[in-house]
C-alpha positions in Angstrom: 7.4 23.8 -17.5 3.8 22.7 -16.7 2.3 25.1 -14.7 1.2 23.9 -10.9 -2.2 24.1 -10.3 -2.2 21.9 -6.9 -3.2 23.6 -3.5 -0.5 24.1 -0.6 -1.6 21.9 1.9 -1.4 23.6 5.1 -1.9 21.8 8.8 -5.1 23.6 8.6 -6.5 22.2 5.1 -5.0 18.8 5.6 -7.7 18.4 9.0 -10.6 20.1 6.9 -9.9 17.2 4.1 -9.8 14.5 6.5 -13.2 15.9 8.2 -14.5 15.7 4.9 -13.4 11.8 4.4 -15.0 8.9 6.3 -13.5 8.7 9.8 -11.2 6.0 11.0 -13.1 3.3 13.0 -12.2 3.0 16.6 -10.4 -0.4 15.4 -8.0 1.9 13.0 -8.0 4.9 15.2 -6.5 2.6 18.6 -4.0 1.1 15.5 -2.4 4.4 14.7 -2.3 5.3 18.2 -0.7 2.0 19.6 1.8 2.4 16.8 2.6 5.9 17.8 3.1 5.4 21.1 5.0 1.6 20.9 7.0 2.4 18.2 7.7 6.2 17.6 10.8 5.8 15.3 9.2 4.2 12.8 5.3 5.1 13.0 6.2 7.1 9.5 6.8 3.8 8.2 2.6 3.9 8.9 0.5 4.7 5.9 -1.6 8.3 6.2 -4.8 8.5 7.3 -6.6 9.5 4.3 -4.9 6.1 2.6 -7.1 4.7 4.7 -10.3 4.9 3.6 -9.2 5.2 -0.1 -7.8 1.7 0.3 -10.8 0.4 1.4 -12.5 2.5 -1.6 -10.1 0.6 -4.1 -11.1 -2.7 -3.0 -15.0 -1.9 -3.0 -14.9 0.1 -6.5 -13.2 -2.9 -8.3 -14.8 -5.9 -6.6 -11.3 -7.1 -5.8 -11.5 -10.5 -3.8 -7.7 -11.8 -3.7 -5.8 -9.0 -2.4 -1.9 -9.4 -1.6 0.2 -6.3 0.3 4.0 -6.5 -0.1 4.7 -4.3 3.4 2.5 -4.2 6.0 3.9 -3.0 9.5 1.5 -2.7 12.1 -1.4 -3.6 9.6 -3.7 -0.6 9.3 -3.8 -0.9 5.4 -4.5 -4.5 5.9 -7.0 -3.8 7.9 -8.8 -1.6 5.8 -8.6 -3.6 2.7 -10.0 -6.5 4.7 -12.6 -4.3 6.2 -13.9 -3.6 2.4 -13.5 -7.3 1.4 -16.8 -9.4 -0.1 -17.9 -12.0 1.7 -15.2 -15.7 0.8 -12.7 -12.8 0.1 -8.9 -12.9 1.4 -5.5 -11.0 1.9 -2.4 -12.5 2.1 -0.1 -10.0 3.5 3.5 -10.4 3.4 6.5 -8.9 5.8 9.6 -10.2 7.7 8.7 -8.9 11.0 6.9 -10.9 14.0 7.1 -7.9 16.1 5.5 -5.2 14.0 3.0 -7.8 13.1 2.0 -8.6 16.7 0.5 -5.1 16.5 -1.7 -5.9 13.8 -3.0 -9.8 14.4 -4.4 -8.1 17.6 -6.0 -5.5 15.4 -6.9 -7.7 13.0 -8.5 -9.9 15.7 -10.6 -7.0 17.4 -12.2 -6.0 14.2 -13.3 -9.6 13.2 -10.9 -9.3 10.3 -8.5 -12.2 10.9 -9.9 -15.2 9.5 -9.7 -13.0 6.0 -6.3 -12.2 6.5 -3.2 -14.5 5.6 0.0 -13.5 7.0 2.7 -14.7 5.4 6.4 -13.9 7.6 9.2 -14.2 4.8 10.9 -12.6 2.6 8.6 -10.5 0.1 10.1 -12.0 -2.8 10.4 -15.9 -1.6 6.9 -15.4 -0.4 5.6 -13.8 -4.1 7.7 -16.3 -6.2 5.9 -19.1 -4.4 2.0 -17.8 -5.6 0.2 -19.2 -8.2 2.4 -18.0 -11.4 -1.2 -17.6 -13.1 -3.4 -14.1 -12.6 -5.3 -14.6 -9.9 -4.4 -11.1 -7.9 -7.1 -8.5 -7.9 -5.4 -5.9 -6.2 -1.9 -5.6 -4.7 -0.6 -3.3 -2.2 2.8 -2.2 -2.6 4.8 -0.5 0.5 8.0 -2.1 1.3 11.8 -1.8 0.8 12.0 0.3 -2.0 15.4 -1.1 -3.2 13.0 -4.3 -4.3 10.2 -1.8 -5.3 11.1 -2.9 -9.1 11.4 -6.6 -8.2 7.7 -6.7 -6.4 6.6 -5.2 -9.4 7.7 -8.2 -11.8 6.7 -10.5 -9.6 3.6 -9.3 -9.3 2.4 -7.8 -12.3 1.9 -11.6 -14.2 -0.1 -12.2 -11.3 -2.5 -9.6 -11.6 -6.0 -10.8 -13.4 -6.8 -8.5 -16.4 -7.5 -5.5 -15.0 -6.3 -6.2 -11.5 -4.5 -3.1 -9.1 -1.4 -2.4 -8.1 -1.3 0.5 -5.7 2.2 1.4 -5.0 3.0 3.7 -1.9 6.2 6.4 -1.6 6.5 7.0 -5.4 7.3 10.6 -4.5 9.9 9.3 -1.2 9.8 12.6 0.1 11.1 14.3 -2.9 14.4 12.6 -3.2 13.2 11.0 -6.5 14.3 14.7 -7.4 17.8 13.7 -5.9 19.1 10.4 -6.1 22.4 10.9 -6.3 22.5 11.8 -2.5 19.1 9.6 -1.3 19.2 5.9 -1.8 15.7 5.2 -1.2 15.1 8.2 -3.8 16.8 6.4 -6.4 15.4 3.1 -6.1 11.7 4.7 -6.3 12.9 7.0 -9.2 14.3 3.9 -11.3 10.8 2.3 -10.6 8.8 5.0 -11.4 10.7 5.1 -15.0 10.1 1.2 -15.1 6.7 1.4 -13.9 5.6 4.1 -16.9 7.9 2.3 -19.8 5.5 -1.3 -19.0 3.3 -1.6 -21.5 1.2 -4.4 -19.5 0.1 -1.7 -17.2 -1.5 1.8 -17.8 -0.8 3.9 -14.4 -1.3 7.0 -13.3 0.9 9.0 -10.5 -1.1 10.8 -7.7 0.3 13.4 -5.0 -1.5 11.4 -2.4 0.3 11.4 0.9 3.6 10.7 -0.1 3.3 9.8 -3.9 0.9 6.6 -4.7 0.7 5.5 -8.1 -2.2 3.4 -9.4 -1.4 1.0 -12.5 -4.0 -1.8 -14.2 -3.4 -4.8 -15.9 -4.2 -4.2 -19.7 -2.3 -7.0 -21.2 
């Protein structure tokens, strides 16, 4: 067995990393707060805080201007990847929830962000499968129901320009990719993480970021 050479991430170290990242804005910060305190069951459902500013990071570093996010809640990651868009750039962000996205069209508003945003209430899939069937995505954002993890993925992948993004969240679920036989959601991100490594269209690489995100291009 490989030997582990990661750090244990205590309470402790997890603060000093995220005082060592940029800080939310006070648009993001009042996000994860509202979110916390309206909807405590499923503010996990929220991506981490030092997503974040390495979404916003993804979009800068590879000039992406069409950006689409399969999952997006309350709309912090929306929000930051709009943040970080050029100027005649967009998002089209796709859930089935009016109520969770109320949350974020008044974030989206506050921060200036929602003429740049496109939010699309459907069905993930119906929504995807009525794009453009040519590459035109830059980046895509992946964090929905991971029992269609594998059928974003094939949607979106002959979308993607050459060289175009997906970032997919949860590819580690917690560690039930380690158990799928007794987690559900574990074995729906395990078969995708096996699909997602056999497609030779992509080249991607699995990070321990927050809860598992994997990064794959568009080489073919």
């Amino acid at each position: 067995m490989t030997e582990f050479k990661g750090t244990a991430l205590t309470p402790e170290l997890y603060a000093y990393v995220l005082a060592h990242n940029p800080p939310l804005d006070p648009v993001q910060r009042g996000l994860v707060e509202t979110t916390q305190r309206a909807l405590p069951a499923h503010a996990v459902k929220q991506i981490a805080e030092e997503q974040v500013p390495l979404l916003a990071f993804l979009v800068r570093l590879t000039g992406a201007r069409h950006v689409v996010e399969v999952g997006t809640f309350t709309g912090l990651s929306a929000l930051a990847m709009a943040q970080a868009l050029p100027e005649g750039g967009g998002l089209v962000a796709l859930d089935i929830s009016e109520e969770w996205t109320a949350y974020a069209r008044q974030a989206w508003e506050q921060a200036g962000v929602d003429g740049r945003i496109d939010l699309r209430i459907a069905p993930a899939l119906d929504s995807l499968r009525a794009m453009p069937a040519e590459p035109h995505i830059d980046l895509a954002f992946l964090d929905a129901d991971k029992d269609n993890y594998v059928n974003y993925w094939e949607e979106l992948v002959p979308r993607l320009r050459p060289g175009g993004l997906i970032v997919a969240d949860n590819t580690l679920m917690m560690g039930s990719v380690l158990d799928p036989e007794n987690h559900p959601a574990g074995a729906h991100v395990r078969e995708f993480n096996t699909h997602v490594a056999a497609d030779k269209r992509m080249e991607s690489v699995m990070l321990t970021v927050a809860d598992g995100l994997t990064l794959a291009r568009r080489v073919g």
